[in-house]
C-alpha positions as a Markdown table, in Angstrom:
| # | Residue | x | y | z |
|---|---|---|---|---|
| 1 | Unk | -24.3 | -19.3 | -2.7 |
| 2 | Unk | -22.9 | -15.9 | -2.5 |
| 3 | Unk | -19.0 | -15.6 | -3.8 |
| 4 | Unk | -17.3 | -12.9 | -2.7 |
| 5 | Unk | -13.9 | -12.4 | -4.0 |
| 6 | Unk | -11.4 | -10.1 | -2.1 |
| 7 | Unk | -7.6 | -9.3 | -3.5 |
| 8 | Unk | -4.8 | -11.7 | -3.5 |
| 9 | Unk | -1.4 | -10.2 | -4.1 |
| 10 | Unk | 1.6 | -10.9 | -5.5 |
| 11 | Unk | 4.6 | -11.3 | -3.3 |
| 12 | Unk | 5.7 | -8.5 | -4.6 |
| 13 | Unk | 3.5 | -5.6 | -4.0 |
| 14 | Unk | 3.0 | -3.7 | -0.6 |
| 15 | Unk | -0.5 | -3.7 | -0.1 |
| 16 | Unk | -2.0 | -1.3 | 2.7 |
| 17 | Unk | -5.3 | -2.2 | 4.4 |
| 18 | Unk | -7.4 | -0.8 | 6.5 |
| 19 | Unk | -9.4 | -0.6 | 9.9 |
| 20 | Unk | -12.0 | 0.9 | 11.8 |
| 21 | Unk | -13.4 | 3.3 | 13.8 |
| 22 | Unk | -15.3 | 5.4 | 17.8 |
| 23 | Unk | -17.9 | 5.8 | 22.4 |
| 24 | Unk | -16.9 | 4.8 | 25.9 |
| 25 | Unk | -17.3 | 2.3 | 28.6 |
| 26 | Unk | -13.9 | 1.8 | 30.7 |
| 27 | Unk | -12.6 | -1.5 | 30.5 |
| 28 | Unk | -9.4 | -1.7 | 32.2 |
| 29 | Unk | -6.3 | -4.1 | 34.2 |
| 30 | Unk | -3.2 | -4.3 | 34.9 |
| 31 | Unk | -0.8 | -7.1 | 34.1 |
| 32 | Unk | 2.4 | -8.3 | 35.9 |
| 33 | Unk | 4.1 | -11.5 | 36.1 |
| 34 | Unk | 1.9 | -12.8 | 38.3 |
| 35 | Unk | -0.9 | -13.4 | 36.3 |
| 36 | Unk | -0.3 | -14.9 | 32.9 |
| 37 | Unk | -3.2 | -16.0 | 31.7 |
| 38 | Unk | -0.4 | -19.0 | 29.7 |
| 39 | Unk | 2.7 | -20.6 | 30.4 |
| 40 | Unk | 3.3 | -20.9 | 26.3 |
| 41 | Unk | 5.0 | -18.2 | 25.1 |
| 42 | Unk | 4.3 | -18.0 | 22.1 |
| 43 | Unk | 6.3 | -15.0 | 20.4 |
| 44 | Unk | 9.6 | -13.6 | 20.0 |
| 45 | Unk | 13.0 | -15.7 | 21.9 |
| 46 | Unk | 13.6 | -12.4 | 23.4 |
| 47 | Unk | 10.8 | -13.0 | 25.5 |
| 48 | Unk | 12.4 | -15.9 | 27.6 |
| 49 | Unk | 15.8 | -13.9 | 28.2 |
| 50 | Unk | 14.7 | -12.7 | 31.6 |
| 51 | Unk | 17.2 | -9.8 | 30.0 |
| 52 | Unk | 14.8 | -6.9 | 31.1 |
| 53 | Unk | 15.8 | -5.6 | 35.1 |
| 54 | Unk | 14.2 | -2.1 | 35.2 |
| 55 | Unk | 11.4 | -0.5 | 36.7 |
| 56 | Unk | 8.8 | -1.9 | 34.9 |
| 57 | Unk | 7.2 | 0.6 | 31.6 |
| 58 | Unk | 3.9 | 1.2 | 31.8 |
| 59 | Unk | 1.4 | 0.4 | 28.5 |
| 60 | Unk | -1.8 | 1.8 | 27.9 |
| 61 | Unk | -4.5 | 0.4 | 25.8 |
| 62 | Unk | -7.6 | 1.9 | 24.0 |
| 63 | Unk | -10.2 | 0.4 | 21.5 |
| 64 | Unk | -14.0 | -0.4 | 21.7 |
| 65 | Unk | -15.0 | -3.6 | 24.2 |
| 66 | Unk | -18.2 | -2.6 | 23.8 |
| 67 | Unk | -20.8 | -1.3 | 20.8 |
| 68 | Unk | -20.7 | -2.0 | 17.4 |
| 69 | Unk | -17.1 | -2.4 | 16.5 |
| 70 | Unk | -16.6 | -4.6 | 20.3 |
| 71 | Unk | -15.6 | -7.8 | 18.1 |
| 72 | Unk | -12.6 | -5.3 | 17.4 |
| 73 | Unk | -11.5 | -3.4 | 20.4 |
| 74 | Unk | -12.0 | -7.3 | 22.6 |
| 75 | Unk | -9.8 | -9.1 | 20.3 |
| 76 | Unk | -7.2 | -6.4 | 20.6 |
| 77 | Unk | -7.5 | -6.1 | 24.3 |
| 78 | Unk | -6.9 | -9.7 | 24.4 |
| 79 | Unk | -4.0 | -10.2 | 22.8 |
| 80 | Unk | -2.2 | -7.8 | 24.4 |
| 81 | Unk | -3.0 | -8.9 | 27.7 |
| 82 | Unk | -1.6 | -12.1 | 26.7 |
| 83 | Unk | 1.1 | -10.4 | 25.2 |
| 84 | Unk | 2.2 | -8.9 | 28.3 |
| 85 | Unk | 1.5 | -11.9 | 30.9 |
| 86 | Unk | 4.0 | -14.0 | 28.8 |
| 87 | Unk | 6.2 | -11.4 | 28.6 |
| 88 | Unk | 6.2 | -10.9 | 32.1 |
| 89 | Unk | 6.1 | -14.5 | 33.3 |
| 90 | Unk | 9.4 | -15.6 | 31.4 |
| 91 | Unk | 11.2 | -12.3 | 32.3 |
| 92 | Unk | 10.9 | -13.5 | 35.8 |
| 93 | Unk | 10.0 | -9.9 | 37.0 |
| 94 | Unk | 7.7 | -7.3 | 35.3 |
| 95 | Unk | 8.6 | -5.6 | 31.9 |
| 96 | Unk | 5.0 | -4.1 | 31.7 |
| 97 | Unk | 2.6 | -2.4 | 33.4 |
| 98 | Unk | -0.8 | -2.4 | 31.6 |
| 99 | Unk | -3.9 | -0.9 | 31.7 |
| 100 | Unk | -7.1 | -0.9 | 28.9 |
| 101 | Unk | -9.8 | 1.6 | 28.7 |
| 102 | Unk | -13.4 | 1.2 | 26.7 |
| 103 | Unk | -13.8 | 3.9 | 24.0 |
| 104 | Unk | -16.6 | 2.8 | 22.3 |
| 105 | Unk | -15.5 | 3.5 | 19.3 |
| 106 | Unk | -15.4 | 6.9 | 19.8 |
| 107 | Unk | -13.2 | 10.0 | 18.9 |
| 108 | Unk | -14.5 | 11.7 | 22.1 |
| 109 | Unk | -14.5 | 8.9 | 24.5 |
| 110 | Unk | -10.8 | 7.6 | 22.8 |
| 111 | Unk | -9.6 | 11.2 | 24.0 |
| 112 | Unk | -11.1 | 10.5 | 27.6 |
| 113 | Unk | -9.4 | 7.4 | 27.8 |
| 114 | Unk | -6.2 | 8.9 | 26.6 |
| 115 | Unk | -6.2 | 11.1 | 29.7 |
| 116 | Unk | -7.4 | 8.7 | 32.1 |
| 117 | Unk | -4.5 | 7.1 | 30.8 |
| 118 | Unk | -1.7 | 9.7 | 31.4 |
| 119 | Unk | -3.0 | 10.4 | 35.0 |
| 120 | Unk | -1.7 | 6.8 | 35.7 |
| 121 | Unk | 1.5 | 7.8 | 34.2 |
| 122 | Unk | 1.4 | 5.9 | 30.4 |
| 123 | Unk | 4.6 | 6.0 | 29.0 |
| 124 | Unk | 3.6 | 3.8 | 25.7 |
| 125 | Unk | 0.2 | 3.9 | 24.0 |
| 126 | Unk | -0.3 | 0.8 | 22.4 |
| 127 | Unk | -4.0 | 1.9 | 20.2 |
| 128 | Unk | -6.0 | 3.1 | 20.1 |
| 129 | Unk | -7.7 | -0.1 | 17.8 |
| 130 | Unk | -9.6 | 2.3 | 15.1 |
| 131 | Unk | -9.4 | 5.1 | 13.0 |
| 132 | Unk | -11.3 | 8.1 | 13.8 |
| 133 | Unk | -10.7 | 7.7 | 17.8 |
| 134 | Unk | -6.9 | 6.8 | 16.4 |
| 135 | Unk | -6.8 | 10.1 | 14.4 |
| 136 | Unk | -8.2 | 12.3 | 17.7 |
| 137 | Unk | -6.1 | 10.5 | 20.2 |
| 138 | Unk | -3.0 | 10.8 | 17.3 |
| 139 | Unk | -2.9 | 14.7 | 18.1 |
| 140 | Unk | -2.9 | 14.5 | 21.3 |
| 141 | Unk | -0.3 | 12.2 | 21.5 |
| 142 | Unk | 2.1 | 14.7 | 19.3 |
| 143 | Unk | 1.6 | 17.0 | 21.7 |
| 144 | Unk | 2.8 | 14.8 | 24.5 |
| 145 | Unk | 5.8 | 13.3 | 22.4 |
| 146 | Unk | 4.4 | 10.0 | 23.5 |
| 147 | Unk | 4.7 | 7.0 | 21.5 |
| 148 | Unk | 1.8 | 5.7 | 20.0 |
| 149 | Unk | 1.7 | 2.5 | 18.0 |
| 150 | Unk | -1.5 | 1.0 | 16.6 |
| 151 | Unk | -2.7 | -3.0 | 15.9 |
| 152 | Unk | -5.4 | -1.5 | 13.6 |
| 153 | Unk | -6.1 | 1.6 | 12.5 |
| 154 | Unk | -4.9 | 2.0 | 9.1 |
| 155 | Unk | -5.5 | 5.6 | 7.4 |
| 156 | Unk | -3.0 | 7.5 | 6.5 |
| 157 | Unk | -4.4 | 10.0 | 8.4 |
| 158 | Unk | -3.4 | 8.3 | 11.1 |
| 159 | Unk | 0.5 | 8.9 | 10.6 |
| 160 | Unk | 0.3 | 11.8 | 8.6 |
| 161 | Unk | -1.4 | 15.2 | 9.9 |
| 162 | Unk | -2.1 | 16.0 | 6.0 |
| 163 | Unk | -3.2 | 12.5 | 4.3 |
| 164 | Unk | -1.7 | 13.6 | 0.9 |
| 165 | Unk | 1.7 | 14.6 | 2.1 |
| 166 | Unk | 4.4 | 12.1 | 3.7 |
| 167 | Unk | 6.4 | 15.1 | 4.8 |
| 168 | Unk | 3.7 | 15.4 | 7.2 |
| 169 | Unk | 4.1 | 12.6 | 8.9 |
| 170 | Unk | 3.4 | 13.2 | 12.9 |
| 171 | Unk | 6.4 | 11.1 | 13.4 |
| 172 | Unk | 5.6 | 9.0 | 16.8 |
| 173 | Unk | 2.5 | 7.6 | 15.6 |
| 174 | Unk | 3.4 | 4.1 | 13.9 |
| 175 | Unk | 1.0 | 1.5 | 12.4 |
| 176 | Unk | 1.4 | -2.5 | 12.9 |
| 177 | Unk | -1.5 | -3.0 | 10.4 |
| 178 | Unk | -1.3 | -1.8 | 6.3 |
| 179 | Unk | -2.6 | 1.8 | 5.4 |
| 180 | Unk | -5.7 | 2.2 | 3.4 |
| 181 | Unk | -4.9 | 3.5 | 0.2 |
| 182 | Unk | -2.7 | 0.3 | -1.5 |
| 183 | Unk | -5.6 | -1.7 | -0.9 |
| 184 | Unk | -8.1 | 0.0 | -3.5 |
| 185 | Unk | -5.6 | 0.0 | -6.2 |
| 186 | Unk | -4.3 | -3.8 | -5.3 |
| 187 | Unk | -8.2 | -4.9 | -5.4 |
| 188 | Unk | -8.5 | -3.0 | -8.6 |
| 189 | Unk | -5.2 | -4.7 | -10.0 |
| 190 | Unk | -6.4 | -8.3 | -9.3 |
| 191 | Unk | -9.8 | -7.9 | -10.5 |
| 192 | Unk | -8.3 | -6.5 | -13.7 |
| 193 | Unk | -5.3 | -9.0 | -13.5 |
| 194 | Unk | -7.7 | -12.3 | -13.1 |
| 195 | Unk | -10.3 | -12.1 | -15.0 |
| 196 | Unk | -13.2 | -11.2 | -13.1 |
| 197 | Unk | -16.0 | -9.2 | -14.1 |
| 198 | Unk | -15.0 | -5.7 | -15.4 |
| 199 | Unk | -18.5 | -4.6 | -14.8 |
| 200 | Unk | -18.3 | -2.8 | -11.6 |
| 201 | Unk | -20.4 | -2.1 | -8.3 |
| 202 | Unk | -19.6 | -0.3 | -5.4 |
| 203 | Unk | -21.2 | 0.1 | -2.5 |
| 204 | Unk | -19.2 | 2.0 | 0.2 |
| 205 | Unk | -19.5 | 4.9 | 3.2 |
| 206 | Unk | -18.5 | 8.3 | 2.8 |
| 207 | Unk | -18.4 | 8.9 | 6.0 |
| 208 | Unk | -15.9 | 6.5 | 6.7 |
| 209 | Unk | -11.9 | 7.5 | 6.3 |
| 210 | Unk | -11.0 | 3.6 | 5.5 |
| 211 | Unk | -14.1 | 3.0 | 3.5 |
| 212 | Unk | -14.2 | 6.6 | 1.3 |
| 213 | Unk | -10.1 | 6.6 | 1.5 |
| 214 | Unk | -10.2 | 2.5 | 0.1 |
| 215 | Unk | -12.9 | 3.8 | -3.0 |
| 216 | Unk | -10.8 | 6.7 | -4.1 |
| 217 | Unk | -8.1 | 4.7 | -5.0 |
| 218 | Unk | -10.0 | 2.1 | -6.2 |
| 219 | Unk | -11.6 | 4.3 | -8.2 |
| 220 | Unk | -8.8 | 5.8 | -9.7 |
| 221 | Unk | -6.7 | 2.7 | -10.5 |
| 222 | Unk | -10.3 | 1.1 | -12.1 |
| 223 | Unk | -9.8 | 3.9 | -14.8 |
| 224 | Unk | -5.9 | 3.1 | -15.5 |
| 225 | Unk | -7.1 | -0.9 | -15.7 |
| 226 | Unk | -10.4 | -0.4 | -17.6 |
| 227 | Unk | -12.7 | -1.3 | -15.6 |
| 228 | Unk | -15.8 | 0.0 | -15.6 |
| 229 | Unk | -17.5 | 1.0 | -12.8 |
| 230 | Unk | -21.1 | 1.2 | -13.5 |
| 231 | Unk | -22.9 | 2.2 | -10.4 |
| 232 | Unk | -20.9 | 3.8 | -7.1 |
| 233 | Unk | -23.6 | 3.9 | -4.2 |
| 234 | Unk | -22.8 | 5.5 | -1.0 |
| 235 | Unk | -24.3 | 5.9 | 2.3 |
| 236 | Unk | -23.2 | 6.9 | 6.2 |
| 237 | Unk | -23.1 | 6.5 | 10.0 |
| 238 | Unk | -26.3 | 8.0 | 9.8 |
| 239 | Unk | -28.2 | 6.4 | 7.4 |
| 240 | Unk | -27.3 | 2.7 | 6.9 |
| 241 | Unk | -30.3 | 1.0 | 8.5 |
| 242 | Unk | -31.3 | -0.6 | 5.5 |
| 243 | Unk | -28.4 | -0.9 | 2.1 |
| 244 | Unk | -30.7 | -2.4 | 0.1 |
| 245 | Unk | -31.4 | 0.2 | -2.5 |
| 246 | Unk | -27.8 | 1.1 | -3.2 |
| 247 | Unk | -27.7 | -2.8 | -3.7 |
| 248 | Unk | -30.7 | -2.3 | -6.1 |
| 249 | Unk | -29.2 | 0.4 | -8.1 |
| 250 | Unk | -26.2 | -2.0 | -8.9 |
| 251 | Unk | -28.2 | -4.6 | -10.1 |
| 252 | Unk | -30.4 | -2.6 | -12.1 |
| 253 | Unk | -26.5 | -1.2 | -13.4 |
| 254 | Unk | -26.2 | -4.8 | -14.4 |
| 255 | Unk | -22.9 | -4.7 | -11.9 |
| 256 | Unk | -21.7 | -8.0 | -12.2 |
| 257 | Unk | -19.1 | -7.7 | -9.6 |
| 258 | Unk | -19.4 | -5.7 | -6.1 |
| 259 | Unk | -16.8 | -4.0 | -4.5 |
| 260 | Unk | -17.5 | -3.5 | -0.9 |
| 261 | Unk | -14.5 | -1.6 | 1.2 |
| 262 | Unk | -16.9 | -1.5 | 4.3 |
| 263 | Unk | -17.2 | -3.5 | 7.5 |
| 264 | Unk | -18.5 | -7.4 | 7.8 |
| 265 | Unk | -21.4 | -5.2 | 9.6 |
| 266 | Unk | -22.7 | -3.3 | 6.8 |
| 267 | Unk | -21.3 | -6.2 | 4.4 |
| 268 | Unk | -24.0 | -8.8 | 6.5 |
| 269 | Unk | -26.6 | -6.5 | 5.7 |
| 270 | Unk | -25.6 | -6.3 | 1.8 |
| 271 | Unk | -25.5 | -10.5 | 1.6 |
| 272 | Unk | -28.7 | -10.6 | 3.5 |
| 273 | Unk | -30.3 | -8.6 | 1.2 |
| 274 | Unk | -28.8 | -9.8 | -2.1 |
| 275 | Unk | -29.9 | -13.3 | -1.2 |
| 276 | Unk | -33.4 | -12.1 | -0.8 |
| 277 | Unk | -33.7 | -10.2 | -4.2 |
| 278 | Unk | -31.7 | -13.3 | -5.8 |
| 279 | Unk | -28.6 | -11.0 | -7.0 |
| 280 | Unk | -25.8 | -13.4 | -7.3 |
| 281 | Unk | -23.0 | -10.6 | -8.7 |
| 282 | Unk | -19.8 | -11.9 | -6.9 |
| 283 | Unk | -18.6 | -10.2 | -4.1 |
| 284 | Unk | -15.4 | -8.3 | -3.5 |
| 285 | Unk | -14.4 | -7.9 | -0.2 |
| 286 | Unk | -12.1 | -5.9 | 1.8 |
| 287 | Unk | -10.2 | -6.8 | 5.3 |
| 288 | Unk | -12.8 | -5.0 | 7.3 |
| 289 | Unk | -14.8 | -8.0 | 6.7 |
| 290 | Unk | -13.0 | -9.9 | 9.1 |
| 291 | Unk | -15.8 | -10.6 | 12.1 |
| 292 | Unk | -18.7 | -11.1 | 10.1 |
| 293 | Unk | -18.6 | -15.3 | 11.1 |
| 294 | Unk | -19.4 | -13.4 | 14.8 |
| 295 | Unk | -22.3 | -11.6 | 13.9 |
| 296 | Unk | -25.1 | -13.0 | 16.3 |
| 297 | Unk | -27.9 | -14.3 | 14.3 |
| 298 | Unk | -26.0 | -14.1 | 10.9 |
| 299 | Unk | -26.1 | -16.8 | 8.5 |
| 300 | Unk | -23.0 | -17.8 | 7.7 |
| 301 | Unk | -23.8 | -20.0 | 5.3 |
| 302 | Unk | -24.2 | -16.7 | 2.9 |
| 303 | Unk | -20.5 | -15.8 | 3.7 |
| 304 | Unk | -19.4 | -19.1 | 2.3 |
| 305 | Unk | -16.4 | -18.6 | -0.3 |
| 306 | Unk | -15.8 | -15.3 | 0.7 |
| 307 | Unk | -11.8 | -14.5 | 0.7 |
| 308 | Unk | -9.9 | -11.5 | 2.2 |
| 309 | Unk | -6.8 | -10.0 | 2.6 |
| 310 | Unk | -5.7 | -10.3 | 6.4 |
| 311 | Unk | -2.4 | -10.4 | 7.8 |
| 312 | Unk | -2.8 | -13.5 | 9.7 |
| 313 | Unk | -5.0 | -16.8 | 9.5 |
| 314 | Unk | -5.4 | -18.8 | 12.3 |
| 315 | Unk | -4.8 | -22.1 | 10.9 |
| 316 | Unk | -1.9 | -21.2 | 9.5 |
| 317 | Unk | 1.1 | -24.4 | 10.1 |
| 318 | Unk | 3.5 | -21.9 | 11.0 |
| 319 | Unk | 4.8 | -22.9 | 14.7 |
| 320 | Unk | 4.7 | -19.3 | 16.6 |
| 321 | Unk | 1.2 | -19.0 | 14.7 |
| 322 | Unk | 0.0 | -22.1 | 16.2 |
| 323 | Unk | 1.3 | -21.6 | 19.8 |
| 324 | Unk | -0.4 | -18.2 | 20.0 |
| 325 | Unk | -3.8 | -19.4 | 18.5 |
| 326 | Unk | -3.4 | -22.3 | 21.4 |
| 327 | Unk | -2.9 | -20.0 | 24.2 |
| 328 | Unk | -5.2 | -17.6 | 23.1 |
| 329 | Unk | -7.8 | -19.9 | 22.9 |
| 330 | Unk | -6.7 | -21.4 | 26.2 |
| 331 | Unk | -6.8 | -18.0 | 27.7 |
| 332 | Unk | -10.1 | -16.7 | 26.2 |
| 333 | Unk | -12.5 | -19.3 | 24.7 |
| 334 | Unk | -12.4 | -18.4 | 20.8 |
| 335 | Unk | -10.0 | -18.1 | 17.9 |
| 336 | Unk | -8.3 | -15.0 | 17.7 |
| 337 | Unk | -8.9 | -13.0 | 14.6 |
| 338 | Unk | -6.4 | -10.9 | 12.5 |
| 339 | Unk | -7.0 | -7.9 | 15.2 |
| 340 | Unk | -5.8 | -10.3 | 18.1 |
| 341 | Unk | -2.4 | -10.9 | 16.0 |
| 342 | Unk | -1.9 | -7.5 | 14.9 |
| 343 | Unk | -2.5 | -6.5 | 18.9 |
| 344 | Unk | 0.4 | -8.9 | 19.5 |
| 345 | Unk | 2.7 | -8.2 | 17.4 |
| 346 | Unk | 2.6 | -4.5 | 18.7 |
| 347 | Unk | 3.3 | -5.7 | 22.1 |
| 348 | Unk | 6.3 | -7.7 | 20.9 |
| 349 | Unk | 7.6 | -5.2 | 18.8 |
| 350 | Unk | 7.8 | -3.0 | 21.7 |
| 351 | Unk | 9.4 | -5.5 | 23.5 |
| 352 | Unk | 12.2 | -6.1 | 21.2 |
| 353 | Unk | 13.0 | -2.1 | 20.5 |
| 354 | Unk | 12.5 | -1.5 | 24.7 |
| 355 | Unk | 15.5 | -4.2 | 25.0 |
| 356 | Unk | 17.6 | -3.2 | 21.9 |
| 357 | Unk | 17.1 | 0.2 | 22.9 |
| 358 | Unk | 18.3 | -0.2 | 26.3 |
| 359 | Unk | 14.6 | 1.4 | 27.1 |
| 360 | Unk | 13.2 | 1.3 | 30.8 |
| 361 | Unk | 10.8 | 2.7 | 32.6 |
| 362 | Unk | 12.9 | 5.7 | 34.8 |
| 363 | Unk | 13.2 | 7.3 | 31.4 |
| 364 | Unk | 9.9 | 9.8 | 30.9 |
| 365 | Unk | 7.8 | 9.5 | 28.2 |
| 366 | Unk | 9.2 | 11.8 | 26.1 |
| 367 | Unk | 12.2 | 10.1 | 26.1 |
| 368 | Unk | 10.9 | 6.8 | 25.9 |
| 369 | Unk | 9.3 | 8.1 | 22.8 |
| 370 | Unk | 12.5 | 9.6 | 21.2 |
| 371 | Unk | 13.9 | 6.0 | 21.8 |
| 372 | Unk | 11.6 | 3.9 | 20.2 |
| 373 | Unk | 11.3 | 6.1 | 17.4 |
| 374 | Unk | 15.2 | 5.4 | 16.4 |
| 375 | Unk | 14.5 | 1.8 | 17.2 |
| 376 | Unk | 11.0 | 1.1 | 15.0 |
| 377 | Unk | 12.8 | 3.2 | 11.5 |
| 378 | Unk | 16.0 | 1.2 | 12.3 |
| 379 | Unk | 15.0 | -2.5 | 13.4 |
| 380 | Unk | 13.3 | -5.8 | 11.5 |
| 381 | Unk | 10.7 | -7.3 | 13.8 |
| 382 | Unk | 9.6 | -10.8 | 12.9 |
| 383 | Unk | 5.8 | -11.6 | 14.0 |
| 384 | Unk | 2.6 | -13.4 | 13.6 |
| 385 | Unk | 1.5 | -11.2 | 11.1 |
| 386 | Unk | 4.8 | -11.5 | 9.1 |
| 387 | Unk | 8.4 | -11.6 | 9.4 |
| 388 | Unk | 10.7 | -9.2 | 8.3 |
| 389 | Unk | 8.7 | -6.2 | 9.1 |
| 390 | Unk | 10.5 | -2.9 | 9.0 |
| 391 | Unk | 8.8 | 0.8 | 9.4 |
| 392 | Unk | 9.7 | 3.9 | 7.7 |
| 393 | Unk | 10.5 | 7.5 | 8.8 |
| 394 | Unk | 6.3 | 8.0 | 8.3 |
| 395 | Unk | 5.4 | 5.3 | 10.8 |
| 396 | Unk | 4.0 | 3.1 | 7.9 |
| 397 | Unk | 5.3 | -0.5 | 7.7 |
| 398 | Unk | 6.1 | -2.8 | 5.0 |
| 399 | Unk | 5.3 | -6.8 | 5.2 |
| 400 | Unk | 3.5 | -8.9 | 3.0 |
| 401 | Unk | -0.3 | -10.0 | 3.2 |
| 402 | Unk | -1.5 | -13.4 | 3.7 |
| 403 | Unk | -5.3 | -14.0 | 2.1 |
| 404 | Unk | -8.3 | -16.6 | 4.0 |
| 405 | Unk | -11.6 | -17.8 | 2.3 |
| 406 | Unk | -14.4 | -19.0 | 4.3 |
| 407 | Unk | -14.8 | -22.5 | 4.3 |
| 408 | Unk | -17.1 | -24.4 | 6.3 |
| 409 | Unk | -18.0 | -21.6 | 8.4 |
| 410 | Unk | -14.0 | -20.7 | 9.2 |
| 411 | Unk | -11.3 | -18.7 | 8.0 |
| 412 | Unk | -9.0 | -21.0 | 6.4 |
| 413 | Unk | -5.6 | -20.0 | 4.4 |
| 414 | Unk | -5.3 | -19.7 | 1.2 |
């Protein structure tokens, strides 16, 4: 059985992690009152103070619903239609107007949507769900001075125009989930800090800004911990059919621990193919993991044990946790992953800066933008995916990370 290990911090650090990336089919709706999909709501008192009376704002929505990355973009689109139907139900009258469009996962296709989007007027972007469309759609949206916040996509090069330089920071793009680059030096820490295997394996894609940004900093904090990374095998979009010889060349480095900062995608083919060649190193996994128990045809069975750093888990005791894993469930037919709750909590933070702010949806969205901007560097936004979250003048936040393991073919906390 295949053990892969992914970080587990202390309470103390900020940890930053990561998401995905980019084509486009148009999935779209729009939400009022009318049609929540639950009569549980199951975030945020605010929500039942019927306190908004304005012309409804108008929300737009981008990610992938369908390709490779779908398992993404649907959970995402889901939560924030549920998001929005409570919202509107226990306000009495619409707060929202919302609308999703399908962009594959695709910088292109995420700009397309973006101006499909405008044309009906959006005044908030809430997406787009991963990085590379997030980082195309990102400039446009400085352009506009329109407010963009994202569940998901976690690069720095998301909120900054120059990756290496906070003072570049576009300043109306925000992130609800962690940037990428704490994450390679907290999985270096722990695996330096609890004695696992020093002897080191890395498999990742440099084409990828979360997977290549993730290794860099893995890489260098490996070398302030001592460990020793033995064999660093890359590959990209274009040629990861078949990872079974960069899995080759760490065993034949006698790895005895790999890193993998990739998707549960690529990360299904790497178990797969272990289990074949009977390399049992133990894994260590990153939070891009999260959908490989959805991988038709994968056996789960080699995922067994494998732990990573998410911002939710589902069956988690806490009561709003529980509420919104009912509904969504009720509402949709699955458990919602860590890309549903990080959708969620972006509606929700919205909600509470649109109300503090005194927000509403005569104002254009330039101003709307201006608004939210004071209210997401000034307020503390308790959620699913933690409470006391608070953002900075870079659009980055701050909350703690919760880590799941895989048991009995489910996320579980730890």
């Amino acid at each position: 059985m295949k053990k892969i290990v992914s970080s587990v911090l202390a309470a103390s650090m900020v940890l930053s992690l990561a998401a995905c990336g980019s084509t486009a089919t148009t999935s779209e709706s729009t939400s009022t009152a009318s049609e929540s999909t639950s009569s549980t709501v199951a975030t945020g008192e605010s929500a039942g103070s019927g306190s908004y009376t304005g012309t409804p704002i108008k929300i737009g929505g981008i990610g992938p619903v369908t390709g490779a990355a779908a398992v993404y973009g649907n959970a995402v689109k889901n939560a924030e239609e549920l998001a929005i139907n409570e919202i509107n139900a226990a306000n009495g009258s619409p707060v929202f107007e919302w609308k999703f469009e399908d962009d594959e996962n695709d910088a292109e296709k995420s700009v397309n949507a973006y101006n499909t989007l405008k044309d009906w007027d959006m005044q908030i972007l809430a997406g787009p769900v991963t990085t590379t469309p997030s980082v195309a759609v990102a400039a446009e949206t400085v352009n506009d001075n329109l407010f963009m916040l994202t569940p998901s996509a976690s690069s720095l090069s998301v909120i900054l125009n120059d990756a290496s330089d906070e003072s570049t920071a576009r300043g109306n793009v925000f992130q609800v989930c962690f940037t990428d680059p704490n994450q390679g030096v907290a999985s270096a820490d722990y695996i330096a800090d609890n004695g696992l295997p020093t002897k080191i394996g890395v498999i990742y894609d440099s084409s990828d800004a979360y997977s290549s940004g993730i290794f860099e900093k893995f890489k260098a904090e490996a070398e302030v911990k001592g460990l020793e990374i033995v064999a660093a095998e890359a590959f990209t979009a274009d040629n990861k059919a078949d990872l079974s010889t960069q899995l080759a060349k760490c065993q034949e480095a006698g790895a005895e621990l790999v890193f993998l900062p990739i998707y549960y995608q690529e990360a299904s083919q790497i178990l797969i193919a272990a289990d074949k060649i009977g390399y049992d190193p133990e894994f260590f996994g990153c939070d891009g993991m999260d959908g490989i128990l959805a991988i038709e045809g994968f056996d789960t069975s080699l995922a067994e044990g494998l732990m990573l750093l998410t911002p939710f888990a589902a069956d988690a005791q806490d009561e709003k946790i529980q509420a919104f894993v009912s509904a969504y469930e009720a509402a949709y037919g699955e458990t919602p992953n860590q890309f549903a709750a990080d959708a969620y909590d972006v509606i929700y933070s919205i909600y509470q800066a649109v109300l503090a702010g005194g927000i509403n949806g005569d104002m254009d969205a330039s101003e709307i933008c201006d608004a939210l901007k004071t209210q997401f560097t000034s307020m503390t936004f308790d959620g699913l995916t933690g409470t006391g979250m608070t953002w900075d003048a870079t659009g980055a936040i701050s909350k703690e990370p919760k880590a799941v393991v895989i048991k009995d073919g489910a996320y579980a906390a730890m």
